[in-house]
N, C-alpha and C positions, 0 to 999 in steps of 0.2 A: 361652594363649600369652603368654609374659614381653610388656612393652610394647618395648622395646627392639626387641624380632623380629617382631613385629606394625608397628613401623614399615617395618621394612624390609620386610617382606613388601608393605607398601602400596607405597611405595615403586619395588618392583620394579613391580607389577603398573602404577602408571604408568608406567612407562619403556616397559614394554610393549606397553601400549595406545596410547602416544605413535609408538611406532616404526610397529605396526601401522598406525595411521592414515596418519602419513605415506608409508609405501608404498601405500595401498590395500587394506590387507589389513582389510577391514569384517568379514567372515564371523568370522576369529579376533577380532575387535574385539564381538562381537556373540555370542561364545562366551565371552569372556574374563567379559565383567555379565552372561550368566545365570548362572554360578557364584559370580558373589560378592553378598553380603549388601547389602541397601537403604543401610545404614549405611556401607559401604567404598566403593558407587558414590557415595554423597554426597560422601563424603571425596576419590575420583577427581575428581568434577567442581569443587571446590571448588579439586582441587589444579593445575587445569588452564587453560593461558589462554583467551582468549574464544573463539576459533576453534575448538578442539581439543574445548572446553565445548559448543558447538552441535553439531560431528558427533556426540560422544559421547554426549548425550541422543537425537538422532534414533535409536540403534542399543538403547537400553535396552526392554526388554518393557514395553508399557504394561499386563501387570499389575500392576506393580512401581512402577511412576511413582508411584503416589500415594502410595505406602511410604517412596520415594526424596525425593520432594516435603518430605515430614514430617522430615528429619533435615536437609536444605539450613539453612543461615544465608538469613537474609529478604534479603538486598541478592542472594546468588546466586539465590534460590527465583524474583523478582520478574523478573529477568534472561532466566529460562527459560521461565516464565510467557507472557512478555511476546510470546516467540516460538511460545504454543500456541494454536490454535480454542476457543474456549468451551465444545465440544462437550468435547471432550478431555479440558480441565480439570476439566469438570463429573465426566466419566467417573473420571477418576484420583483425584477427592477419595470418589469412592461409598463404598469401605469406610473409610474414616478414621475416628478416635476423633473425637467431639466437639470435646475442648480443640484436636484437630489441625486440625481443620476451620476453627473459628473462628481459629487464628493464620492457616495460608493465604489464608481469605477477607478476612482484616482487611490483609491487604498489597496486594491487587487495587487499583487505581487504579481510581474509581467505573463507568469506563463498562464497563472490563470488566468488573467485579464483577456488572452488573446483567444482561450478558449468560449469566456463569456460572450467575449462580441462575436465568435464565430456561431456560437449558440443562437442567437439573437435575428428575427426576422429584416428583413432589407430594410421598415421606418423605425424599427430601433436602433438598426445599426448608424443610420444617418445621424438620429438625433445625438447619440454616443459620441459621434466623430466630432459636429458640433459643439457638445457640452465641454467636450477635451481640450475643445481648440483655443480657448480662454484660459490664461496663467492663471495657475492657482491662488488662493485670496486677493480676485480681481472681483470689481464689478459684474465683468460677463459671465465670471463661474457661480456667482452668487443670483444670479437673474434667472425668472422666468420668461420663455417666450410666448407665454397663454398670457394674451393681452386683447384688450377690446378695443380698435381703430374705428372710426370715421371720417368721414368729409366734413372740410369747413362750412362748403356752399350744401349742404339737407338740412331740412327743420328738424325743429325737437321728434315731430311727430312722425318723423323717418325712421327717426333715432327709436323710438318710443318700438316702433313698430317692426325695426331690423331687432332689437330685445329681446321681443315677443318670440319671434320665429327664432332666436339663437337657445332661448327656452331658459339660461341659466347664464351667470356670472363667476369666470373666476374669483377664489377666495381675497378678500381682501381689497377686494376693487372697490375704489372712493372715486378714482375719476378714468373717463375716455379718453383715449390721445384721439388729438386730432392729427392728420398726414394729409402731404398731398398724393398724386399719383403716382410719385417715385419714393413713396412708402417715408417721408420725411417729414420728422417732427416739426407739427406746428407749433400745436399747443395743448390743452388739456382740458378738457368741460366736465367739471365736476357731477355728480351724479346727484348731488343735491341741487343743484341748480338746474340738471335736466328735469325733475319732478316737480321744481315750484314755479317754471314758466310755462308761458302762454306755447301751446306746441305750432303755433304757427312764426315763432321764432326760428333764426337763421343760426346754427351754431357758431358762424363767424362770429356773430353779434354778442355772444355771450362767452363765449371759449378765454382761459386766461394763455393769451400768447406770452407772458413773461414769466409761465412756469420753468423753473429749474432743472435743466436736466442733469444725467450723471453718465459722465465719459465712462465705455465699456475697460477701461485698462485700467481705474482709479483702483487704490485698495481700499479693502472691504473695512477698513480702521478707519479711512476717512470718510466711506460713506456712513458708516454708525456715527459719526458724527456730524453729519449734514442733517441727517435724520433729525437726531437729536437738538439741534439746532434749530429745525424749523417746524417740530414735529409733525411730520411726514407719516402717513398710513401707508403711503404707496409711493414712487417715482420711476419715470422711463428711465430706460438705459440704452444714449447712442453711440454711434461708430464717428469718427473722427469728419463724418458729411452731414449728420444728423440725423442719419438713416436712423430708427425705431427697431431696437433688437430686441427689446423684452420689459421687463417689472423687474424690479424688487420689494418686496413688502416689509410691513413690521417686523413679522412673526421671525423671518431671518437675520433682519437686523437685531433682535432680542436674542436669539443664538450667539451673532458675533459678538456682541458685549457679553454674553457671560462667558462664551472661550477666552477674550482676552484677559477677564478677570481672572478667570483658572488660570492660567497663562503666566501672567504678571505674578501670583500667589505662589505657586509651585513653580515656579522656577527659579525663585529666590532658593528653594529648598538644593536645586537642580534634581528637579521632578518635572517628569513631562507631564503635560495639562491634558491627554490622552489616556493615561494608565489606567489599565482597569486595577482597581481594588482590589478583587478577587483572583490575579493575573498568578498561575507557579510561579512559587518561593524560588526559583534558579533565575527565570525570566525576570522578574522584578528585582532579584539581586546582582543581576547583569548590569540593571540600568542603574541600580544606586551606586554600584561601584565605580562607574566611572569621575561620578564627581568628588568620590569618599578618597578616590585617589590623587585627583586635585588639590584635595584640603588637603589630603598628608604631605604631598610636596609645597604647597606655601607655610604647613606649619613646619616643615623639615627647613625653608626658605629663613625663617622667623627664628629655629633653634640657631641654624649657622652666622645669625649676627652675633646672637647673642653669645655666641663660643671665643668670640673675638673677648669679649669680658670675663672669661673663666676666672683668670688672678684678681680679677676684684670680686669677685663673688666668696673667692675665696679667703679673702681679708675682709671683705664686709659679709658676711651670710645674712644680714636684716633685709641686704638688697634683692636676696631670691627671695623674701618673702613678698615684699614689696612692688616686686618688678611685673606682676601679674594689674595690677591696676590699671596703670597709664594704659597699656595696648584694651584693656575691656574698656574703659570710658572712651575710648577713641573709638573702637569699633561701636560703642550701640550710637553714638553723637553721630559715627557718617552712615551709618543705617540708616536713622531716622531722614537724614538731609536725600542721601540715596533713594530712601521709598518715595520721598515729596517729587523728585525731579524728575524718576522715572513715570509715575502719573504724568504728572505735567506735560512729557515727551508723549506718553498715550494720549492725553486729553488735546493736542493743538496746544498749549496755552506756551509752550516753549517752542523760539525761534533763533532766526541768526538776532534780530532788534533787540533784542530782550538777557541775550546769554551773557552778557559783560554786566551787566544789572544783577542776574541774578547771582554771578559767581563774586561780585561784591555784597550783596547782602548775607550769604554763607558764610565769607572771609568776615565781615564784621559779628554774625551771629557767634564763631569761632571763638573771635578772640573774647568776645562779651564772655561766652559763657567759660572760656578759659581761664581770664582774669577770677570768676567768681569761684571756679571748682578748685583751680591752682589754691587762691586764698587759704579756701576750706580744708582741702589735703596736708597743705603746709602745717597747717596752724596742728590737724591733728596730729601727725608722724613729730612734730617739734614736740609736743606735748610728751605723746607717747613714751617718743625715744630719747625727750630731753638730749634734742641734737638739732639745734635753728638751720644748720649748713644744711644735715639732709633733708631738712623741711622744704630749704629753698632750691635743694635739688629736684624733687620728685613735683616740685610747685612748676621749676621752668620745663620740665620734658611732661606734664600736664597741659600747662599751657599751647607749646608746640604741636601737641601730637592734638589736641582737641582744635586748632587752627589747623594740622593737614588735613584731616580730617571732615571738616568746612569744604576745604577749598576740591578735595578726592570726591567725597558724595557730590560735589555739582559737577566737575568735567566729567568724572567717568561715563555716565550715561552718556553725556555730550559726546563726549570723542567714540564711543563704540557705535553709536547710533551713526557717526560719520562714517564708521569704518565699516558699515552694515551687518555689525555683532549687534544679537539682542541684548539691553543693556541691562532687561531681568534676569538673564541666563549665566551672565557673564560678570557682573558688577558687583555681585555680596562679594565674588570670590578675589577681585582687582582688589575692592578697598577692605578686603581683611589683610591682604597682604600689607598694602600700603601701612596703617594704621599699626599690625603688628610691628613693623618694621623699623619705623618711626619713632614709636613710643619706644622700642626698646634699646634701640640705641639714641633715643636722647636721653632717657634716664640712665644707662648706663655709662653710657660716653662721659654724660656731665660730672656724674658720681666718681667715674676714675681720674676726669680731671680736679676736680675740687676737694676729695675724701681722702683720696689714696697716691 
């Protein structure tokens, strides 16, 4: 189904369920989610306010809850959660994949968490212990361990035939690892190549022993990039011996590229890439305040230079009209340089080789485009104010602040990323500072020394 028609189709289907609810019509409300997919009731409950979010979960099939559970964003999952028995939860995570298990369990606030596993039969509790035991946005927590092994030394027709009797294949399986008897990755016999050979072939003979593997501790940033790199449907994940711990598939690694997109997008805002949409007006204005109060102390940061120039303000007033330029052209010029580098620091393509390169290409694009904007500003405020001095004032703290500004949007990411601050969280809010601060006291500075 085009996406286009797939929205609207959701779309209807809440209007739907919305209308039904508020008449009382549960039965067609409770008809409408058992026909539609784990994945579309996520998207309902996601699309839906708080109230409408509770009846709608009470009416879904708890076989399905734990299906449902796995596709939620963690600010709605923890919402819902929050309103379930421990019993329940335990119940709805039973059949979950590993990597699903451990995101779930890692959102639980401790006391529930400790009642869920205590809810929980002896092989879920193991696998829970397990899926914990991997650092968060690691490979191991990102992994399945429903993997299909074989021996180097059986034919195809072993292979064909141990299949048979397994009855079925995990989702996503493109190839078999191969181990030996200490469960150690050899290699990997694709599953297209298990079907178009002779089965009296040896798997040694065909297996690619110079598959790729992916260390269990890497982050899940750089395996979406390996992926992506070699485009990958599946890959093993080992232990520091080459012991065979599990898979990870696409379908995950298309998760972790679009979290990091949210991620990178909202939190330039300082918004978390979690927030439910529909989250209470007090909880979501908890979380905007904290960075609504950051700005106000850097623009509070930005008035206090500018208080140093009161007495020329007050002999020139054209300069308060004026003095809001230089800091806006600085700030959207180290935006733009900011949003380039911090991709760049997402994507690999920024290193230690590379970072003296690229913080002279910013220093040269700076001053390029400062020479050309200085020009242009000069030339109009000269015009304007028929006054060539302030022309050539508001020209040199144009030029300056549109070079710090160069040189701010490429360290900052650099240095925060050193100092293991993220540098989308943290970086609009460095180089507004920076760029306010700059612009306004070199147009002002210069203005009281040349004017006044």
């Amino acid at each position: 189904m085009p996406e286009a028609l797939e929205q609207d189709y959701t779309l209807q289907q809440l209007q739907q369920v919305t209308h039904a609810i508020n008449n009382g019509q549960f039965v067609q409300v409770r008809r409408i989610l058992a026909e539609t997919p784990p994945c579309d009731t996520a998207l309902l409950l996601e699309s839906s306010p708080h109230k409408v979010r509770t009846q709608l979960w009470q009416l879904v099939d708890p076989d399905i809850q734990g299906d449902v559970l796995e596709e939620l964003s963690e600010d709605v999952r923890i919402g819902i959660i929050n309103q379930m028995d421990p019993e329940l939860i335990a119940a709805a995570t039973e059949d979950m994949d590993d990597d699903d298990l451990g995101e779930v369990l890692r959102s639980l606030p401790e006391d529930v968490y400790q009642d869920v596993v205590g809810a929980m039969d002896a092989q879920d509790r193991a696998r829970a212990t397990q899926a914990l035991s991997y650092q968060e946005r690691s490979a191991g927590a990102l992994m399945s361990t429903d993997t299909v092994t074989i021996r180097p030394d059986v034919t195809l027709d072993v292979v064909l035939r141990y299949l048979r009797l397994r009855g079925e294949l995990p989702d996503g399986t493109d190839d078999l690892y191969v181990v030996d008897k200490e469960n150690q990755f050899i290699g990997a016999l694709p599953v297209a190549t298990l079907l178009t050979n002779s089965p009296d072939k040896v798997v040694a003979e065909l297996m690619d022993d110079e598959k790729e593997t992916i260390p269990v501790s890497m982050d899940e940033s750089d395996v979406a990039q390996l992926f992506e790199r070699h485009n990958w449907i599946s890959a093993a994940v080992v232990d520091d011996n080459l012991q065979l711990l599990g898979r990870i598939t696409i379908d995950d690694i298309v998760d972790v590229i679009r979290e990091d997109a949210e991620h990178s997008m909202l939190s330039m805002a300082g918004l978390d890439d979690e927030e439910d949409t529909f989250a209470p007006v007090l909880k979501s204005s908890q979380r905007r305040s904290i960075w609504l109060g950051i700005n106000l102390l850097t623009a509070l940061l930005a008035a206090f230079v500018a208080s140093f120039f009161e007495s020329t303000l007050d002999i020139l007033p054209i300069l308060a009209v004026l003095n809001g330029i230089v800091p806006s052209m600085g700030g959207v010029a180290g935006s733009q340089t900011l949003t380039l580098v911090i991709r760049g620091i997402a994507l690999g393509h920024i290193n230690n080789t590379n970072q003296k390169f690229l913080l002279g290409k910013e220093l040269a694009i700076g001053a390029l485009n400062g020479v050309l904007w200085s020009i242009l500003i000069a030339g109009v405020v000269a015009i304007w104010q028929w006054d060539f001095v302030l022309g050539g004032v508001i020209a040199f703290a144009m030029f300056m602040n549109l070079l710090a500004a160069g040189i701010a949007g490429a360290s900052i990411p650099i240095i925060l990323k050193r100092m293991n601050i993220d540098p989308a969280l943290a970086g609009s809010v460095v180089l507004t500072t920076v760029t306010d601060i700059v612009g306004i006291f070199a147009f002002l500075g210069t203005a009281t020394w040349f004017l006044v």
